[in-house]
Backbone bond lengths (Angstrom), bond angles and torsions (degrees), N, CA, C in turn:
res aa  C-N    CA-C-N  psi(-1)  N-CA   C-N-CA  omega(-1)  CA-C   N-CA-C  phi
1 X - - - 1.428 - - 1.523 108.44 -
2 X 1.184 106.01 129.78 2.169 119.89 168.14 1.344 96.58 -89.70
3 X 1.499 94.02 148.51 1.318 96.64 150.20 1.543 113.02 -131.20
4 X 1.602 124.58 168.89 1.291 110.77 -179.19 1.815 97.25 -154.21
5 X 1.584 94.18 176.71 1.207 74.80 -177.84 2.177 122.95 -102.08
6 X 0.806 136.22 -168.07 1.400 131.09 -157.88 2.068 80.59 -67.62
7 X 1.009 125.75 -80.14 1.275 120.91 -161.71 1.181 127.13 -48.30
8 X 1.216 106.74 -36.54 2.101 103.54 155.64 1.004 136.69 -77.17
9 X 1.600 115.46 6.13 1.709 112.97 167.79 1.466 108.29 -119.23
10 X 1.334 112.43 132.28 1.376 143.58 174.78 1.685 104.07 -117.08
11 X 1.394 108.76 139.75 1.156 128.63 162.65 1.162 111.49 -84.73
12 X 1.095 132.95 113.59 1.711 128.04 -170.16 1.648 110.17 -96.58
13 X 1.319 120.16 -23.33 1.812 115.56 177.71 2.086 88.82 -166.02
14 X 1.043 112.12 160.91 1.424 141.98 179.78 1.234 131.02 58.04
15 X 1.403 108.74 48.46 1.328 127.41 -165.68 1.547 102.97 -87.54
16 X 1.099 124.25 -37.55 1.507 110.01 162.35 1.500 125.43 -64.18
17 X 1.193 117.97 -23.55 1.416 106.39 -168.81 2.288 87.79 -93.30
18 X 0.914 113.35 51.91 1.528 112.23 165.38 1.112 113.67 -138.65
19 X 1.401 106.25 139.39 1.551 112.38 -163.65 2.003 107.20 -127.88
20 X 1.238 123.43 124.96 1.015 154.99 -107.15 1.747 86.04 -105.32
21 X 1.050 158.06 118.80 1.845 156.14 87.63 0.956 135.10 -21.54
22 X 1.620 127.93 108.14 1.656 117.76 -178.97 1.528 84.37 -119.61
23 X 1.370 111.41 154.87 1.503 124.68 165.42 1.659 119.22 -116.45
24 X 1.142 122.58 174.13 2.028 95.58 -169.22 0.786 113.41 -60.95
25 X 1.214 176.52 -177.34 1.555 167.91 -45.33 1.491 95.51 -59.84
26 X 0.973 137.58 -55.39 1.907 122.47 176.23 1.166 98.20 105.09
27 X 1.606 134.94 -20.67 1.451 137.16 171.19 1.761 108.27 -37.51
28 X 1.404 97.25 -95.02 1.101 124.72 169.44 1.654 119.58 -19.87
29 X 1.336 137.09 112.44 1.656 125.33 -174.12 1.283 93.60 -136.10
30 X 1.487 100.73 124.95 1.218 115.07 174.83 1.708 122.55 -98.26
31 X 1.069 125.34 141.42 1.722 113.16 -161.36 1.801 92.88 -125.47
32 X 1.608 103.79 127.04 1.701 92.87 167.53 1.788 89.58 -143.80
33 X 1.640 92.58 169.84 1.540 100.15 -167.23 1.366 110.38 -83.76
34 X 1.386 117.47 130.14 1.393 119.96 -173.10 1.253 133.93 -71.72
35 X 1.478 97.92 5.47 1.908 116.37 174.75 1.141 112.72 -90.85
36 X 1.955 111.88 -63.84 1.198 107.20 -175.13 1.970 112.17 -111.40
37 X 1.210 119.66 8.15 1.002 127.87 163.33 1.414 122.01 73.63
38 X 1.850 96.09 39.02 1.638 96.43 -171.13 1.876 94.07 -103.07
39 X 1.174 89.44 166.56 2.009 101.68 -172.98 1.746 96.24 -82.34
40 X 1.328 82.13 149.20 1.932 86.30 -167.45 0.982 89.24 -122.93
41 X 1.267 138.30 -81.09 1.482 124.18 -167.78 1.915 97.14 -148.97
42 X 1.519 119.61 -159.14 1.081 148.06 -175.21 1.471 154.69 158.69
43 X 1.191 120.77 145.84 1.821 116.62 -140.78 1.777 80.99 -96.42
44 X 1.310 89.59 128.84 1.669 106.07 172.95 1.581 117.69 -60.10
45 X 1.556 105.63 135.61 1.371 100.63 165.92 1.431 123.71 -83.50
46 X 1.330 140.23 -15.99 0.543 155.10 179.44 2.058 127.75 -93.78
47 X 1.430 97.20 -6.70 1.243 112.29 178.45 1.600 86.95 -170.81
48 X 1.345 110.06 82.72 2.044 122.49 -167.80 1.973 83.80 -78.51
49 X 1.407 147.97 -36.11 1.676 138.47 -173.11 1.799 89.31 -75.54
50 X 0.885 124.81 14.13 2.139 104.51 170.12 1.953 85.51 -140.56
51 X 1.425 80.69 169.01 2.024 101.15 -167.09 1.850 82.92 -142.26
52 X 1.371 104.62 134.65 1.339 133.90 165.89 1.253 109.92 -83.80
53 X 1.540 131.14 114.87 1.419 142.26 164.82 1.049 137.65 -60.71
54 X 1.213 158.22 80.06 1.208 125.07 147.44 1.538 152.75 0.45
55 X 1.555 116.03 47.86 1.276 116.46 -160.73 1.546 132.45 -29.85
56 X 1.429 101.56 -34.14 1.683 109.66 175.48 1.445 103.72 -88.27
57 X 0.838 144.30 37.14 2.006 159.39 -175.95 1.586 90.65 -134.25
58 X 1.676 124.91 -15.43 1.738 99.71 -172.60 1.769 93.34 -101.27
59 X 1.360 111.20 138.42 1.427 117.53 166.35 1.670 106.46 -69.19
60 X 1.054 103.19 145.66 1.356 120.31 166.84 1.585 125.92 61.09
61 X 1.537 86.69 33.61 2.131 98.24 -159.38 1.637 81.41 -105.65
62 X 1.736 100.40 129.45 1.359 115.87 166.98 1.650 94.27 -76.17
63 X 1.341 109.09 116.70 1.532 111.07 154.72 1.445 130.47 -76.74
64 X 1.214 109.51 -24.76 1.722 113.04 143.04 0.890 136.87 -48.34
65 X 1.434 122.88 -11.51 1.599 117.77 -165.14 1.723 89.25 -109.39
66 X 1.731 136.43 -5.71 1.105 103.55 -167.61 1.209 118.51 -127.08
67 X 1.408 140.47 160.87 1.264 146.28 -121.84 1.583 107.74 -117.86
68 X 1.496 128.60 40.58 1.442 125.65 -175.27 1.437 121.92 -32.22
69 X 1.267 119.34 112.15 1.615 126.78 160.46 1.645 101.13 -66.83
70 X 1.086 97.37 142.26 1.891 94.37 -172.93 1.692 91.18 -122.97
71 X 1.564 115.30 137.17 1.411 124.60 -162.79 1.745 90.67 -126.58
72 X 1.147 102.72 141.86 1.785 121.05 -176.60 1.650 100.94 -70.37
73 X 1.230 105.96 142.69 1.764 100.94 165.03 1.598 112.42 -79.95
74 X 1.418 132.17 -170.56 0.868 133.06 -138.26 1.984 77.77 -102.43
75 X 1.265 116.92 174.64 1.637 129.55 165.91 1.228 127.20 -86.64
76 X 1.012 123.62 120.89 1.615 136.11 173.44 1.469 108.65 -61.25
């Protein structure tokens, strides 16, 4: 997952076929494709001005070239 901030991401084509996720707080919007129902990206609740990517949703992104910080899940 990327993240970026609100002014550097543009949707460039298939913005209609995405269909919209709120979770309780309503901050947080989650976007997945309304055909095949994969998660595309989403505007942070926690920092609502940046949107979390979907890295395999970017065309032409060497996934080799990038440097994942890996974050713990929450505790049982």
């Amino acid at each position: 997952m990327l993240r970026c901030d609100e002014s550097d991401f543009d949707i460039a084509s298939g913005r209609e076929i995405l269909t919209e996720y709120s979770f309780n707080t309503g901050v947080a919007i989650h976007y997945f494709c309304s055909i095949c129902g994969c998660y595309t990206f989403h505007r942070m609740r926690k920092l609502p001005d940046k949107f979390a990517i979907n890295a395999g949703c970017i065309d032409n992104l060497d996934m080799a070239a990038l440097h994942p910080i890996l974050i713990g899940g929450a505790k049982n």
